[in-house]
C-alpha positions in Angstrom: -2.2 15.1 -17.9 -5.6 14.6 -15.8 -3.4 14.2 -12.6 -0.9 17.1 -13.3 -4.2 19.6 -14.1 -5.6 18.6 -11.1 -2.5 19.2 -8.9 -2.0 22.9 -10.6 -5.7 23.4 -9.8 -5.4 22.4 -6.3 -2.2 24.0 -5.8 -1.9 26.7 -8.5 1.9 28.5 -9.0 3.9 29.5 -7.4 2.4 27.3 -4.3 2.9 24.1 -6.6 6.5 24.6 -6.1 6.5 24.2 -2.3 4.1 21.5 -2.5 6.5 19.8 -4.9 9.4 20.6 -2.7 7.5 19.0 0.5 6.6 15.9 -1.6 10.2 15.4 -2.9 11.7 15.6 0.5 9.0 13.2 1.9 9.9 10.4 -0.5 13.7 10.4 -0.2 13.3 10.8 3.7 11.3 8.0 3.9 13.2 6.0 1.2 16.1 6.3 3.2 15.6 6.5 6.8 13.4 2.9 5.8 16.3 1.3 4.7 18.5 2.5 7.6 15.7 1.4 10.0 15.2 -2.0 8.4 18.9 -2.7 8.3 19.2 -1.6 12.4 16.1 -4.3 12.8 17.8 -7.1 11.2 21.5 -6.6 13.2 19.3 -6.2 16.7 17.4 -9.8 15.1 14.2 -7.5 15.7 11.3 -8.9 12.9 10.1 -6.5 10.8 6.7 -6.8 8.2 6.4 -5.7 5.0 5.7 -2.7 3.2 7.4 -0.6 6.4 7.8 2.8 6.3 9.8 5.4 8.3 10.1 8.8 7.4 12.9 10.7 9.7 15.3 9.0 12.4 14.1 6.3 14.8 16.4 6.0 18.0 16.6 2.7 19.5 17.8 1.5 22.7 17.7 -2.0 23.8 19.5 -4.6 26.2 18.7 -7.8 24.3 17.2 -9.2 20.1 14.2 -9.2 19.3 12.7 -7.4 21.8 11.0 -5.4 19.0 8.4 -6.2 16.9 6.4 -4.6 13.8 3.6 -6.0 11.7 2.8 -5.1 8.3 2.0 -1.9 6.8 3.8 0.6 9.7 4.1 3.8 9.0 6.0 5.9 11.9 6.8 9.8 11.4 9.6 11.2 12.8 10.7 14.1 11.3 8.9 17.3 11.6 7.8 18.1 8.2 6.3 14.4 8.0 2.9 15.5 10.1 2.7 19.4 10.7 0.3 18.9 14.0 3.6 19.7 16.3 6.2 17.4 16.5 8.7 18.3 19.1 11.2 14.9 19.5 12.4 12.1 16.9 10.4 8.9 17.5 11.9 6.6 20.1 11.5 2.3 21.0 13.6 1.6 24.6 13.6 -1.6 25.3 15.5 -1.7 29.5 15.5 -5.1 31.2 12.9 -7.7 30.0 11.1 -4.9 27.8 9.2 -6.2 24.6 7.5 -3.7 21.8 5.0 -4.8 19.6 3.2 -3.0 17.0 0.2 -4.6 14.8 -0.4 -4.6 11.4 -1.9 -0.8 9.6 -0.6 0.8 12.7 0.8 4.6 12.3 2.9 6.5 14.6 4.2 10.0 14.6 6.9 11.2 16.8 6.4 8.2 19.6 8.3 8.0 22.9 8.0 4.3 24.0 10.0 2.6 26.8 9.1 -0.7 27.9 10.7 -3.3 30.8 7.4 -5.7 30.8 6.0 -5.2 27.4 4.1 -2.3 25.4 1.6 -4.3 22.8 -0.1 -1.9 20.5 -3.1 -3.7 18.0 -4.0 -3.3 14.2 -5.2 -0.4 12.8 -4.4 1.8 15.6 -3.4 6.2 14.9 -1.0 7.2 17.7 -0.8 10.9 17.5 2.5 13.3 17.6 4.5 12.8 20.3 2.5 10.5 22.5 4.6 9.1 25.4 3.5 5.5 26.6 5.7 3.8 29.2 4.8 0.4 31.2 7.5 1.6 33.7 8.4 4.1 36.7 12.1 5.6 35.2 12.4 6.0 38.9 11.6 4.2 42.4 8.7 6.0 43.9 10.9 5.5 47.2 12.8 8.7 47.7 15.3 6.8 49.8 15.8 4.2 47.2 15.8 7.3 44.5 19.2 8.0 46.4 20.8 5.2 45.6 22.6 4.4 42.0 20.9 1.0 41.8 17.2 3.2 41.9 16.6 1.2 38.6 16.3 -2.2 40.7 12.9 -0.8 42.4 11.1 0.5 39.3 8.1 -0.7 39.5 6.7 -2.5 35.5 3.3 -3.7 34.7 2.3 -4.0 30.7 0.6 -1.6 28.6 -1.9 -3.2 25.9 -3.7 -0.9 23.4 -6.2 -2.8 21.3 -7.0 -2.6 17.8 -8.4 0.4 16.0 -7.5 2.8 18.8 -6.8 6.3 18.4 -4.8 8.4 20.6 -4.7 12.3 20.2 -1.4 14.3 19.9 0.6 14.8 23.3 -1.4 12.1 25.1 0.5 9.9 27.6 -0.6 6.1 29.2 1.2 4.4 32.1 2.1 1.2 33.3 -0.9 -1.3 33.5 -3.1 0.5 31.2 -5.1 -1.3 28.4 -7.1 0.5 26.0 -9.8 -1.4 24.5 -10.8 -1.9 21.2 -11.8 1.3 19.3 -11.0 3.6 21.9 -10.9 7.1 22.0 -7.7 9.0 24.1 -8.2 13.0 23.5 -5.1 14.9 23.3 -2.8 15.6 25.7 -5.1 13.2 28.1 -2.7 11.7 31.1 -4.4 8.0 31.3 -3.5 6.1 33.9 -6.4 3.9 34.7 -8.1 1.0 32.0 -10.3 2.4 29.0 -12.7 0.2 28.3 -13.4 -0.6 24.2 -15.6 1.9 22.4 -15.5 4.9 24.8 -13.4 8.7 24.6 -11.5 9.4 27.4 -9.8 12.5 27.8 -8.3 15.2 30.6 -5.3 14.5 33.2 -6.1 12.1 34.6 -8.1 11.1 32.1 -11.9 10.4 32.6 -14.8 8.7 30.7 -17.0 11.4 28.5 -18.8 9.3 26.4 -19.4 5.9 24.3 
């Protein structure tokens, strides 16, 4: 009775109802769309920690197994109701070519866009706000002859993208190939980094910049 006379206080009638509502869909999108996910993980051989969670559809495109990796205690959004700051796609792991994802343990995503051909390592403990884009590739040859040809995908440039633990990313933010974020890092939103972020600073603005420890 304490808990349900808190809640009505909090959220008195007919507000409750919607909150309810919200609540209800949350759990069964998450109950399902984490079963679906976890069963995609084990036919592409991809391992997979405990206590998972996915709420809304994850698209997945990869070339080879295992090239995808999550530690315990994920939690990725991926439907809009699942985190109101603005999500705008459904949360997306490409893995082209020799690609690898990881993702480390208390790690929570909403909305993600990651494509990897090297590898894209993200730490523990790291908040990866709606719809951040990271890519550790070119999609296209920098070359506009080669960008002519249909094999333009031969001359993509790749170099790794590592974000270290306890990072935090704002929403709309996007990092490049050969980026590594240090350890307890700062990206503001919608910050364009394309340089290293060394541990314990914010960086923020396209391209993003230093503005403080």
């Amino acid at each position: 009775m304490t808990k349900r006379f808190q809640f009505l206080k909090k959220h008195p009638s007919p507000i409750n109802l919607f909150v309810r509502w919200a609540l209800v869909c949350g759990k069964v999108s998450t109950a399902f769309h984490t079963a679906a996910t976890q069963f995609k993980f084990k036919q592409l051989g991809c391992p997979c920690g405990k206590e998972f969670r996915m709420d809304g559809k994850l698209w997945i495109r990869v070339q080879k197994k295992g090239c995808i990796r999550i530690g315990d205690h994920v939690k990725i959004n991926s439907r809009f109701g699942s985190n109101l700051v603005g999500l705008t796609n459904p949360a997306v792991f490409q893995c082209l070519d020799e690609g690898i994802i990881t993702i480390g343990n208390n790690s929570g995503l909403s909305s993600p866009v990651l494509s990897s051909r090297s590898s894209i390592t993200i730490g523990d403990d790291v908040k990866i706000g709606g719809n951040v884009r990271i890519f550790d590739h070119d999609y296209h040859s920098l070359d506009f002859e080669k960008r002519q040809r249909k094999e333009d995908g031969l001359f993509v440039k790749t170099r790794p993208v590592k974000i270290g633990n306890d990072v935090f990313i704002g929403t709309n933010a996007m990092v490049l190939k050969g980026v590594t974020v240090g350890d307890r890092a700062i990206i503001g939103a919608g910050a364009v980094v394309c340089c290293d972020v060394p541990a314990d600073e914010i960086w923020a603005g396209n391209p993003a910049v230093r503005i403080r420890e």
